[in-house]
PALUM-365193 format. One record per residue (C-alpha): x negated, y negated, z negated. Coordinates in steps of 0.25 Angstrom, whole numbers, padded with zeros to 4 digits, always signed. Layout:
XYZ
...
This chain:
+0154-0038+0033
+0149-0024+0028
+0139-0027+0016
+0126-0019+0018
+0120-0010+0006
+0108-0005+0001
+0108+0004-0010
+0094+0002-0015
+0087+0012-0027
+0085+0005-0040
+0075+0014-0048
+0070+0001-0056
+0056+0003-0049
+0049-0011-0044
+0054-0022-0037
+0068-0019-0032
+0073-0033-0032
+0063-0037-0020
+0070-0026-0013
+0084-0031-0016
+0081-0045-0011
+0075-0038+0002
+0088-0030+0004
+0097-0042+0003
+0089-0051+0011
+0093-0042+0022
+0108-0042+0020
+0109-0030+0012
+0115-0030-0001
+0109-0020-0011
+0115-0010-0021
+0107-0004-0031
+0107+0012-0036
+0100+0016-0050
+0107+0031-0049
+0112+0038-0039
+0127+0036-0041
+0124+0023-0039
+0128+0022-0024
+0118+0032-0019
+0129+0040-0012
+0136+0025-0006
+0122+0021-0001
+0118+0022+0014
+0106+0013+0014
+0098+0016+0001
+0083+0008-0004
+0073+0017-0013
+0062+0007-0019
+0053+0011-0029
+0039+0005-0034
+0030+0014-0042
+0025+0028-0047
+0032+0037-0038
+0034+0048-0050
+0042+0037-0057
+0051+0034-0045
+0055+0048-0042
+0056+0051-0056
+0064+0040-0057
+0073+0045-0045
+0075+0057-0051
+0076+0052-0066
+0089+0044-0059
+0094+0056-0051
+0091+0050-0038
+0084+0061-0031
+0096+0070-0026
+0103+0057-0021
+0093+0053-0014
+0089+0066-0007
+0105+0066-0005
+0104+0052-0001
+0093+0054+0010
+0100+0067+0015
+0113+0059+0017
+0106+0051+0031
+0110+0038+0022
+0098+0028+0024
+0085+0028+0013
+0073+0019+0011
+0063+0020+0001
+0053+0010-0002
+0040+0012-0008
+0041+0023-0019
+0055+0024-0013
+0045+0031-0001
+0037+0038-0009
+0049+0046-0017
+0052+0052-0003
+0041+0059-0001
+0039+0073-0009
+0029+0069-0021
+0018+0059-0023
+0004+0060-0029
+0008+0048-0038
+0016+0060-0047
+0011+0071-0046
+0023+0082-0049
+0034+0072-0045
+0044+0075-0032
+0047+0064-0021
+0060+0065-0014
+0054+0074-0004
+0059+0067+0007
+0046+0067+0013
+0039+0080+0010
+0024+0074+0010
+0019+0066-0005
+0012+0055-0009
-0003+0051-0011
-0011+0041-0017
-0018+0032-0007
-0034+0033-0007
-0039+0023-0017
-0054+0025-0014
-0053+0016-0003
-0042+0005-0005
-0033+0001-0016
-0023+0007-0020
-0011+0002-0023
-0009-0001-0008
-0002-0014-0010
+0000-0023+0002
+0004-0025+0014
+0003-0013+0026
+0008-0007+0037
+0020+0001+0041
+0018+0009+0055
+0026+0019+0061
+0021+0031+0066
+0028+0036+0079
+0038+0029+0089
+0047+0023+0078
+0040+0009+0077
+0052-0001+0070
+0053+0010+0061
+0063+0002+0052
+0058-0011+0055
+0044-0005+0052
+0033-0014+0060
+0019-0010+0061
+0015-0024+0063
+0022-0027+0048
+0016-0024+0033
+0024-0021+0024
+0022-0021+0008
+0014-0007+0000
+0010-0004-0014
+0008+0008-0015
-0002+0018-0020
+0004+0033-0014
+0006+0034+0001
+0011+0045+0009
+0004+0051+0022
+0008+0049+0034
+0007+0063+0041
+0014+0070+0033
+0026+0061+0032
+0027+0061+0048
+0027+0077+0048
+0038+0078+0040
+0047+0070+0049
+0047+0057+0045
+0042+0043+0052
+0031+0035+0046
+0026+0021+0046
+0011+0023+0039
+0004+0012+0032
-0012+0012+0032
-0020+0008+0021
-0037+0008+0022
-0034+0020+0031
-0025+0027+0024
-0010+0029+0031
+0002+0030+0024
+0017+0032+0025
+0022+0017+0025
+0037+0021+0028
+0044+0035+0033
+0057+0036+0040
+0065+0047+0043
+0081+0047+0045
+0087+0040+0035
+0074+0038+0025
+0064+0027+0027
+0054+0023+0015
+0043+0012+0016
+0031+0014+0007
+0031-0003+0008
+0041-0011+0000
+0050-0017+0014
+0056-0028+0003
+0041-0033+0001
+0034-0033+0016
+0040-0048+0019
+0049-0047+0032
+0042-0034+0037
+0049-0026+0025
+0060-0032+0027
+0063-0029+0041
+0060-0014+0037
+0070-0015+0025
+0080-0022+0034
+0077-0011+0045
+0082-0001+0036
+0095-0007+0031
+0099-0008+0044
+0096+0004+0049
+0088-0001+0060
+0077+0011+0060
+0070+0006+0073
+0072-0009+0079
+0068-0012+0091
+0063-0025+0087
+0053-0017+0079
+0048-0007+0088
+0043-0018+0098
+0039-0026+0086
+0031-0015+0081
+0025-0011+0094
+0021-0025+0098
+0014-0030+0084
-0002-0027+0082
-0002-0017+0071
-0013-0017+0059
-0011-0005+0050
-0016-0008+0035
-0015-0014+0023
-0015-0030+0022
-0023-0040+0016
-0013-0047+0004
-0013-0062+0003
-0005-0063-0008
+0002-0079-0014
+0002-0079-0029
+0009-0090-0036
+0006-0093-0051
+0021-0097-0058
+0022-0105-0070
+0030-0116-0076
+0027-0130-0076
+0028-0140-0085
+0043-0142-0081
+0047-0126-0084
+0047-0123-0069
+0039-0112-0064
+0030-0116-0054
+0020-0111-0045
+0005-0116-0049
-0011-0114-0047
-0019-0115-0059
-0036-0118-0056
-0042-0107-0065
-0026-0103-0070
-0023-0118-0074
-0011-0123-0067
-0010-0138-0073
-0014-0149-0065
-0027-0155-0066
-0024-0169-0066
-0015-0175-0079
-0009-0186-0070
+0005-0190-0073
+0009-0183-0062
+0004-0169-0064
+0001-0172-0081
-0007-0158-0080
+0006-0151-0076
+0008-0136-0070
+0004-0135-0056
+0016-0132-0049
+0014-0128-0034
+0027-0123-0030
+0042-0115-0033
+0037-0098-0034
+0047-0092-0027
+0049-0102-0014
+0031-0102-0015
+0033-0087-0015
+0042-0088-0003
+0034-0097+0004
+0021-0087+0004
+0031-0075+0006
+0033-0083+0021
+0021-0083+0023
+0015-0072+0022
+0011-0068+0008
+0010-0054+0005
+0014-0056-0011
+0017-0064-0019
+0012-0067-0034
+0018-0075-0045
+0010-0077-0056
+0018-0082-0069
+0006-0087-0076
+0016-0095-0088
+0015-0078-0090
+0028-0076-0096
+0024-0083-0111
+0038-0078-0116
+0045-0068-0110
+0044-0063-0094
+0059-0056-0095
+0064-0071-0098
+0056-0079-0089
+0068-0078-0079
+0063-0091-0068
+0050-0080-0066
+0058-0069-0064
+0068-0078-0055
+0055-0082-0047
+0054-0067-0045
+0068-0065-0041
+0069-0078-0032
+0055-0075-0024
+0059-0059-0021
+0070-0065-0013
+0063-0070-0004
+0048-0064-0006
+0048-0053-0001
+0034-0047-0003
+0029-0042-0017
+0028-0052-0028
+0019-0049-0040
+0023-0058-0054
+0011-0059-0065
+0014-0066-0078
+0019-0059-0091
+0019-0045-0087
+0018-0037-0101
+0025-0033-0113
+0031-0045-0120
+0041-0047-0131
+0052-0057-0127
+0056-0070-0137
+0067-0060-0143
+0057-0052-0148
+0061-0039-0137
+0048-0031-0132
+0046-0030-0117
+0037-0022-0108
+0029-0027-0096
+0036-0016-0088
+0048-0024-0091
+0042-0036-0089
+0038-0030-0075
+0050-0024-0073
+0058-0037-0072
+0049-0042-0064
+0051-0033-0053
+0064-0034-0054
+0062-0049-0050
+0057-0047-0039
+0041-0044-0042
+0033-0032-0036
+0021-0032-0044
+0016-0038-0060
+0004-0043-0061
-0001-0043-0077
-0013-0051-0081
-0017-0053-0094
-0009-0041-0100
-0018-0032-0092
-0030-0039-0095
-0025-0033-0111
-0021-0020-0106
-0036-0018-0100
-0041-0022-0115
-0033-0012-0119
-0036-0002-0112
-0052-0002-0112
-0051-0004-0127
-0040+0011-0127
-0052+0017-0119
-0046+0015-0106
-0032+0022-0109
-0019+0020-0104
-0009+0017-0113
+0004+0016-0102
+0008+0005-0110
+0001-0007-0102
+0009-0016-0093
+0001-0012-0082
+0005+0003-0084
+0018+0002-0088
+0022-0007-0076
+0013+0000-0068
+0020+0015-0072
+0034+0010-0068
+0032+0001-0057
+0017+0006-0050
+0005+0001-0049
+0007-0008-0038
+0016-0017-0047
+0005-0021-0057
-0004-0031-0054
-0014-0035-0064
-0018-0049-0063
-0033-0052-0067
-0039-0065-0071
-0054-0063-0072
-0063-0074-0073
-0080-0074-0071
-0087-0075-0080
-0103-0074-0077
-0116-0067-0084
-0129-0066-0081
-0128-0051-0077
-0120-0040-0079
-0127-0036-0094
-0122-0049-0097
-0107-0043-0101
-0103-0030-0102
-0091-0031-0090
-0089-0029-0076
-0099-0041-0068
-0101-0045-0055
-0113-0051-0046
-0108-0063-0042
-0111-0073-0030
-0106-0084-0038
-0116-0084-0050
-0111-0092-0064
-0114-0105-0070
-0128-0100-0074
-0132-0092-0062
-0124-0079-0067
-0126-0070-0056
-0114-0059-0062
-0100-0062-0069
-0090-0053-0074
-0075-0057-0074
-0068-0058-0085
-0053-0056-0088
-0045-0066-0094
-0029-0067-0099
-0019-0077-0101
-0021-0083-0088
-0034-0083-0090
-0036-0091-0103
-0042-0080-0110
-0053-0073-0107
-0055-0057-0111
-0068-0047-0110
-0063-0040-0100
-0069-0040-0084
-0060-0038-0072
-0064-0025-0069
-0062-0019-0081
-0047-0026-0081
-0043-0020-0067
-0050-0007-0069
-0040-0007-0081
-0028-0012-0075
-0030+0001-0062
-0030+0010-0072
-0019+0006-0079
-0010+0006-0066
-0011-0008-0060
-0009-0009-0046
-0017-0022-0042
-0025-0032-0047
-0023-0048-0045
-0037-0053-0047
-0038-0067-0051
-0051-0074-0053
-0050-0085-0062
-0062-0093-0057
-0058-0093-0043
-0043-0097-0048
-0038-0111-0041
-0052-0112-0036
-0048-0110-0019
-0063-0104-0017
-0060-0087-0015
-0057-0078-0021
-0067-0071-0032
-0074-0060-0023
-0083-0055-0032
-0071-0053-0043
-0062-0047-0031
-0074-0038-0027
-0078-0033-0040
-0062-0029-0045
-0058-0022-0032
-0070-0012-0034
-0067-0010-0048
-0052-0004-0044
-0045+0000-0033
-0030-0006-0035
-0027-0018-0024
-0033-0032-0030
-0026-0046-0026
-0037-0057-0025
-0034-0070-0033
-0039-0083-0035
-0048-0093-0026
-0040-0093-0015
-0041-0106-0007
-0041-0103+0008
-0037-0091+0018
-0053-0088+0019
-0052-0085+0005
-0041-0072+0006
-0051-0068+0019
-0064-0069+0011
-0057-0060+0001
-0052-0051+0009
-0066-0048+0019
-0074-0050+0006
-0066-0041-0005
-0058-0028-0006
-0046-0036-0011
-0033-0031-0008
-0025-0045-0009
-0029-0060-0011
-0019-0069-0017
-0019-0085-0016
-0009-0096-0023
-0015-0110-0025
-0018-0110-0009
-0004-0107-0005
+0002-0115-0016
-0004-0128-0012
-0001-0126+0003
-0015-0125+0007
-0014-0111+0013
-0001-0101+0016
-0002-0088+0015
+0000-0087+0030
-0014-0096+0030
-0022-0085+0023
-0016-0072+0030
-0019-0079+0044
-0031-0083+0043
-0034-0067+0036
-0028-0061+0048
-0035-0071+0058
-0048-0064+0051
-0043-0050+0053
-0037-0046+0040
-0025-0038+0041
-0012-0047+0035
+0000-0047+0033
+0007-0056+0041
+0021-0053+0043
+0024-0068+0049
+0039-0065+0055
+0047-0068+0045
+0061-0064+0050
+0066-0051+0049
């Protein structure tokens, strides 16, 4: 039996391991290049991933001396796929870098997407059309979503004059190239490892040359069609170690995980809810769009050494495959032996785990003290923007604890306040939130918005917004708290905390800009699914993802 390669790029530029595992599971076996005498000219079928600032990937390219190669490489009729900025080198420049050439494959550039109306990153879940006859362009369905983060978008018009076939995305009104296809080249501006069995039916179309299936021209024809961007429902699971050392899945009421009763049978001990990785599979089947693991034991010594966590990560981006964000310890440290390490390392690990995004939390909450008291000036040095720098914005997450705390009116404080619906203990008709650290033990005088007006600055892509009032508390979602951040930025915000039932992602979805909601103690405990929630969304005409055919 002939063995089947790919020969996939290895710039050290985001999550390639996800990509690995995809490949494999689809009988391929992979061969990595990090110059071009590294099999360039053996290669027929030959991957180009690449997360991040598109300057820093083609400078990369060229730095390594891969641009003549792969021009040479293209001209040779030997199969190409690029993959997110894999896409965007193609094309002739970007306005991300100013000054800095593209491959020129595709003579048209780059712009930033319209961040007046919408947030921007685009992160999530959209569609991927093809323009003209060639329907099952390369497994492509217009009834499938596939995965986005992006911030820069290509025209359509422009890349169909020049020869090329398009499959176009829509966001808020705003088309854009999803994939091109021309002769031996075809790019997806979505990750195919990360859209669940819709990427990988693309991805396995392309290994096997099967450009259009007959199976997915019917398919395509047949199948209602929704363009746009998704609502996310997203499964989070909080990871700890329990009395025993094992780390476990858990729910904390107001972020305390221990048991209420002291019985001989619990003795107070760690809730433990489930294994991570076979939870994270289970929500990965039905339906989830991510998956989060908070590691809220937060790394006390050293994240490099904590190998069961990075196992975790290892073992679920087998079998997971939509983007996994990891939170917990993501900041310059010094191990036990006394050696200095950087959260870009730290991040860096992760993604080679498995992980797609970080989400910091109590560092950035010091990094915004830090900033306002410098002025407001950017040092290059924070975690958010080193990590941010070399891996985009979309792979920083900034996790936010706020919690309310009420005045009589707003000249009661000198921070950010709200109107609230919900007046205080002693008829307090405003409340400002106030950040916390350390999983919330320890209060700081700093509001919300200030902290997330900090973090856009400073390059994060997304905000998780917990709330920790409304945190094991199954009554919604904190409206007022959502409402008040998402008008105070414009990156995507991920709703968290209070979630009890499917009317409770509804209610913040009609009642809220929010671009995600995220649920855990619901699914934990079996009273929901994830297929519950995104149902009972779609039976009240939002748009989901629901990718229920889970065979290739």
């Amino acid at each position: 039996m002939t063995v089947k390669i790919v020969h996939v790029l290895d710039l050290e530029s985001g999550n390639l391991r996800s990509l690995y595992n995809a490949v494999t599971k689809l009988g391929y076996e992979v061969k990595w290049i990090k110059t071009p005498e590294e099999g360039l000219d053996e290669a027929e079928i030959l991957l180009f991933p690449g997360v991040g600032n598109f300057g820093h990937v083609v400078s990369n390219l060229r730095d390594r001396g891969f641009v003549e190669p792969l021009k040479a490489y293209i001209a040779s009729g030997r199969r190409i796929m690029g993959i997110c900025v894999g896409l965007q080198a193609l094309f002739r420049g970007s306005t991300e870098s100013p000054g800095v050439e593209g491959l020129g494959i595709i003579p048209a550039d780059l712009e930033k997407f319209d961040d007046t109306s919408k947030s921007v990153p685009h992160i999530g879940w959209n569609s991927a059309a093809v323009v003209g006859e060639k329907q099952g362009l390369y497994g492509l369905r217009p009834s499938s979503k596939y995965y986005y983060v992006h911030s820069y978008r290509a025209g359509v018009d422009s890349v169909i004059k020049s020869g090329w076939t398009v499959a176009t995305g829509n966001y808020n009104g705003e088309e854009f190239v999803g994939a091109v296809c021309k002769d031996n080249v075809f790019a997806t501006q979505f990750h195919p490892e990360k859209s669940g069995v819709a990427g990988l039916r693309v991805l396995r179309a392309f290994l096997d040359g099967d450009v259009i299936s007959e199976a997915a021209i019917f398919a395509s024809a047949n199948a209602k069609f929704t363009p746009g961007l998704t609502k996310r429902v997203i499964a989070c699971l909080d990871v700890r170690t329990n009395d025993d050392g094992d780390l476990v899945v858990t729910k904390g009421d107001q972020y305390d995980v221990r048991e209420k009763s002291a019985t001989a049978e619990t003795g107070g001990k760690v809730r433990n809810l489930g294994k991570p990785v076979e939870m994270a599979e289970r929500y990965y089947l039905d339906g989830a769009d991510e998956v989060t693991f908070l590691n809220i034991t937060s790394f006390r010594n050293c994240p490099l050494v904590d190998t069961p966590m990075l196992e975790i990560l290892r073992k679920t981006s087998e079998t997971v495959f939509v983007p996994l964000t990891i939170g917990g310890g993501i900041r310059d440290i010094v191990d036990p032996d006394g050696t200095k390490i950087s959260a870009l390392e730290v991040a860096s690990t992760y993604f080679r785990s498995g992980a797609d995004k970080v989400s910091i939390g109590s560092d950035a909450v010091l990094a915004a003290e830090e900033f306002y008291a410098s002025g407001e000036k950017l040092t290059g040095q924070t975690a958010i923007e080193t990590i941010s720098r070399a891996y985009g914005a979309q792979a920083v997450v900034i996790s936010v604890d706020p919690k309310r705390v009420y005045v009589s009116s707003p000249s009661a404080t000198t921070h950010h306040t709200v109107k609230t619906a919900t007046p205080g203990p002693n008829r307090e008709e405003y409340a400002w939130y106030q950040c916390t650290i350390k999983g919330g033990r320890e209060t700081r005088d700093m509001d919300v918005v200030q902290l997330v007006t900090a973090m856009e600055k400073m390059g994060a892509g997304e905000i998780l917004l917990n709330c920790i009032d409304k945190d094991g508390s199954n009554s919604g979602f904190d409206l007022e708290l959502i409402h008040d951040v998402k008008h105070s930025i414009s990156i995507p915000v991920i709703a968290s905390s209070g979630a009890g039932n499917p009317g409770h992602f509804l209610e913040v979805f009609e009642k809220t800009t929010t671009d995600a909601a995220l649920g855990a103690g619901m699914f934990h405990r079996g009273e929901y699914k994830v297929s519950d929630v995104k149902d009972f969304l779609n039976d009240h005409g939002l748009l989901i993802r629901n990718e229920s055919e889970l065979i290739l």
